[in-house]
C-alpha positions in Angstrom: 19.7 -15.0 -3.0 17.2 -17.6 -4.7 15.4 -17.3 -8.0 18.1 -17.5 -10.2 19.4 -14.9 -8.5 17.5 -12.6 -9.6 16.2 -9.1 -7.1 13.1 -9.6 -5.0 12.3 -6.3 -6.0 13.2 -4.4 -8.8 13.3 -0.7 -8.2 13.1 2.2 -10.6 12.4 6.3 -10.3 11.1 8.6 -12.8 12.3 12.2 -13.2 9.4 13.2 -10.7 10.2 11.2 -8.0 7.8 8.7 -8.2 9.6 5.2 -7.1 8.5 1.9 -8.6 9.3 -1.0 -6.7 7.9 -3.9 -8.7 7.9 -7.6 -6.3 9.8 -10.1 -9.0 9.2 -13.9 -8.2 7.1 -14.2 -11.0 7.3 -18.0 -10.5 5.7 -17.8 -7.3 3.1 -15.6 -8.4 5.0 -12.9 -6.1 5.0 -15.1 -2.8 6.7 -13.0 0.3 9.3 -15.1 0.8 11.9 -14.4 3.8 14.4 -12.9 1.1 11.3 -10.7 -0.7 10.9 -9.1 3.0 14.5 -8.2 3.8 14.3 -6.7 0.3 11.1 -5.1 0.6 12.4 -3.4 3.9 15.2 -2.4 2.6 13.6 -0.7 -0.1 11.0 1.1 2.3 13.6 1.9 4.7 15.6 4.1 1.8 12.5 5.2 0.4 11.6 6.8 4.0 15.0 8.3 4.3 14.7 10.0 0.8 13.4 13.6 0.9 13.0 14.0 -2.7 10.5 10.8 -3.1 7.1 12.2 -4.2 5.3 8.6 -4.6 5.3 5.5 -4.6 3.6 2.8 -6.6 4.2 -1.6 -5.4 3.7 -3.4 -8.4 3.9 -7.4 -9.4 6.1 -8.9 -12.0 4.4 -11.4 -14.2 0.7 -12.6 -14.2 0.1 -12.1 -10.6 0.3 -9.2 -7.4 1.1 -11.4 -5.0 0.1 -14.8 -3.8 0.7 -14.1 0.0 3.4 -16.0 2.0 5.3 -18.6 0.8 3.7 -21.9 2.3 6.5 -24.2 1.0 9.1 -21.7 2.7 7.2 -21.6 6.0 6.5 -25.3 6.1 10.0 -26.6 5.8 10.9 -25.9 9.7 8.0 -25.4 11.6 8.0 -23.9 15.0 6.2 -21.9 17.4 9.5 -19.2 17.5 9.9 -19.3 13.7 6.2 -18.7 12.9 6.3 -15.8 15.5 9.1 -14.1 14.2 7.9 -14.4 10.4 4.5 -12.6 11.1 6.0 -9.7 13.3 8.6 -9.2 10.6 5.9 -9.1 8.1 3.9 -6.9 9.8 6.7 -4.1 10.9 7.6 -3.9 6.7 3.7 -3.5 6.1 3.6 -0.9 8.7 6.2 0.7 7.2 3.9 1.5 4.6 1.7 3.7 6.3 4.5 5.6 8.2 6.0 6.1 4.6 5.3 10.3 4.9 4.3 10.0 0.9 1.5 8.2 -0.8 2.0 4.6 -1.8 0.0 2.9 -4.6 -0.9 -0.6 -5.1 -1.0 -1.4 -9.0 -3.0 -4.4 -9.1 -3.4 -7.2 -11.4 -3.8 -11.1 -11.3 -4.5 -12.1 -7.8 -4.0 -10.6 -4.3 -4.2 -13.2 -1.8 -3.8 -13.6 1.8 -0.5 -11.7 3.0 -0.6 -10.0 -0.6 -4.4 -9.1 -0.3 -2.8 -7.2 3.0 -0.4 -5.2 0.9 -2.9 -4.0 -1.1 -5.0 -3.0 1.8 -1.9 -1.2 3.9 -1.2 0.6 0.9 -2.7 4.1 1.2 -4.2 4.2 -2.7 -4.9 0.8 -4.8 -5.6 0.7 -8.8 -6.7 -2.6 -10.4 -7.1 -4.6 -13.3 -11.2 -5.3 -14.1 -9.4 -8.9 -13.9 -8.0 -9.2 -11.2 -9.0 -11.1 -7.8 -8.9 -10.7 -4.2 -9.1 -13.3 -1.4 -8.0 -13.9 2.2 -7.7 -17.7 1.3 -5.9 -18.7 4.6 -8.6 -20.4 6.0 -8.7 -23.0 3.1 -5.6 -24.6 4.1 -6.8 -23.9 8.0 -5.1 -21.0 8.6 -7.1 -17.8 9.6 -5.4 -14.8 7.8 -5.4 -13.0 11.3 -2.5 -10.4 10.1 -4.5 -9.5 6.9 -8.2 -9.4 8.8 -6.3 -6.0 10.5 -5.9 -3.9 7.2 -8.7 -5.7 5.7 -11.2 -4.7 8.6 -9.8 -1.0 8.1 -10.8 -0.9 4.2 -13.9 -2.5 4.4 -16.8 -2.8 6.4 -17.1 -5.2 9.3 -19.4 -8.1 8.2 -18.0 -8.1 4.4 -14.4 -8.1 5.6 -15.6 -11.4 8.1 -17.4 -12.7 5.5 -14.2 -12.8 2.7 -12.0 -14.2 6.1 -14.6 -17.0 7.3 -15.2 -18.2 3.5 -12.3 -17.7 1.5 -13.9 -16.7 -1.5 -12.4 -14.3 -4.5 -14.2 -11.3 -4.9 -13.6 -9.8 -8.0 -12.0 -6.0 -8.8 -15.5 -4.4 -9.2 -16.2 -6.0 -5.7 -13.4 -4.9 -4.3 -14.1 -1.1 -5.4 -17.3 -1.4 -4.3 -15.9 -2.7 -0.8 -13.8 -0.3 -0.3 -10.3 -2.3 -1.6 -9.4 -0.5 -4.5 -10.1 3.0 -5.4 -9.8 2.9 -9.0 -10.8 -0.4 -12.0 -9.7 -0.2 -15.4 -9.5 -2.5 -18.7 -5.9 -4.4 -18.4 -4.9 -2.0 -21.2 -5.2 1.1 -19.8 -4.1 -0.3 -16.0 -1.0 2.1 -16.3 -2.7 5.2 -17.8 -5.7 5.0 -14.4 -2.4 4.4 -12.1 -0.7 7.9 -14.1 -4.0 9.7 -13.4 -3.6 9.4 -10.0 0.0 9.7 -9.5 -0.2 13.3 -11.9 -3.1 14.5 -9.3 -0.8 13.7 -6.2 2.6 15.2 -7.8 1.3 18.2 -8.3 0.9 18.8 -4.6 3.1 19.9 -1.5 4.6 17.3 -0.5 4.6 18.8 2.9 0.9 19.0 3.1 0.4 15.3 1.7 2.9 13.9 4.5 1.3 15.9 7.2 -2.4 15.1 5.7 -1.4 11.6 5.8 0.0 11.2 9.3 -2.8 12.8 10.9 -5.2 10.4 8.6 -4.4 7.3 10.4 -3.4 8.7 13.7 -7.0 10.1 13.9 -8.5 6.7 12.8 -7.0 4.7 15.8 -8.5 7.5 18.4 -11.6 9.0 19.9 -13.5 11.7 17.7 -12.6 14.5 20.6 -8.4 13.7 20.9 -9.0 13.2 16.5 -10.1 16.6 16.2 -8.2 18.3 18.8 -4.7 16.6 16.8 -6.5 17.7 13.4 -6.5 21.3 14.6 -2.6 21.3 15.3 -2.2 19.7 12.3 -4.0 22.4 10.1 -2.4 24.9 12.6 1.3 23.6 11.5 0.3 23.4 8.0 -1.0 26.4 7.4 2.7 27.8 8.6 4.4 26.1 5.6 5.5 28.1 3.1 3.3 25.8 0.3 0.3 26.4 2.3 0.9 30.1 2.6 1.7 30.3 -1.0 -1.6 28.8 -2.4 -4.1 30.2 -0.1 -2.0 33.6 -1.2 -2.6 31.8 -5.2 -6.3 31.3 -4.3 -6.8 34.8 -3.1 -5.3 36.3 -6.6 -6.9 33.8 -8.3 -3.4 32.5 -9.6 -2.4 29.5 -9.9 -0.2 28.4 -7.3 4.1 29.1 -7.4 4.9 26.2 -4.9 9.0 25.0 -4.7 8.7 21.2 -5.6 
């Protein structure tokens, strides 16, 4: 291990189960480093593994998200094999993300770019800083940010998502929103308190019904509106079976509020 030695990530859990898994090169403004990966993987692969995780919320350490790959790291030995190996590792841990069966939120502040602007836009939820900045900056140095224009071109829409790949420019947090980035802005001093908003609302549902809701949500996305529907009925079908799901609509019908096993 590098930087001083210190974790790439540092992890932490509250009492609800929400995990915090906070990326900590604050030096290199967060850059995902070979080492910052593995940990991040790690830390994904256990989360996935844990029935009693409600949420989860991928935060930066110090004045930035994350700065994208680190280009000092991938220059040192360039090759063809290397290169190759890098991006598909990078893009298995970010589609981890979405097969994560709970919830994960981006907290955002500082800058997102490039491979960092992607984990903000595989995450499922995103809250940001009114100063923070997003860019797919790639093609500055000459790189196209191919691996981010997939996640990016699924949050936003086509000729806006082109437009931040072919020019490199920062858009700003109330861009982003509007784009489609980032659900929620707020002031840097009440960041946390927006991010706790959203985590209460999500907590304080099945967490049967979320990780159902959200499989089907991007199966359905990558499929033809007839085979999305028919796979949204099954899911509904098997849904409505749960216990959680029989207990609310039972709540709903007594106008009580619902008893659901956490």
């Amino acid at each position: 291990m590098s930087d001083t030695e210190s974790p790439f990530v540092l992890q932490s859990r509250d009492a609800r189960g929400v995990v915090t898994l906070t990326l900590n090169r604050p030096a290199a403004f967060n850059a995902l480093s070979e080492g910052m990966l593995g940990a991040l993987e790690q830390a994904l692969d256990e989360i996935a593994a844990d029935g009693s995780v409600r949420a989860v919320v991928i935060a930066g350490a110090g004045k930035a998200f994350c700065a994208g790959h680190d280009l000092k790291e991938m220059r040192a030995a360039p090759s063809l094999d290397y290169y190759e190996q890098l991006f598909e590792r990078c893009g298995a841990m970010m589609l981890s993300i979405q097969k994560l069966p709970v919830p994960v939120i981006a907290r955002v502040h500082g800058i997102a770019t490039a491979a960092g602007c992607q984990l903000v836009a595989v995450c499922d939820l995103a809250v940001a800083s009114s100063d923070a900045r997003f860019a797919v900056s790639g093609v500055n140095v000459g790189l196209f940010c191919a691996t981010p224009s997939v996640t990016l071109s699924r949050n936003l829409g086509r000729k806006e998502a082109f437009e931040m790949l072919v020019t490199g420019e920062f858009i700003s947090a109330q861009e982003a929103r509007e784009k489609g980035l980032v659900n929620r802005v707020a002031p840097p001093g009440e960041l946390d308190s927006a991010l706790e908003s959203l985590v209460v609302s999500i907590v304080a549902k099945p967490r049967t019904a979320l990780a159902l809701g959200k499989a089907l949500f991007y199966r359905q996305l990558e499929t033809g509106i007839e085979a999305a529907l028919a796979d949204a009925s099954q899911t509904m079908a098997c849904n409505m079976m749960d216990e959680s799901a029989l207990e609310g609509v039972q709540a709903f019908i007594e106008k009580r509020p619902p008893a659901w096993k956490r």
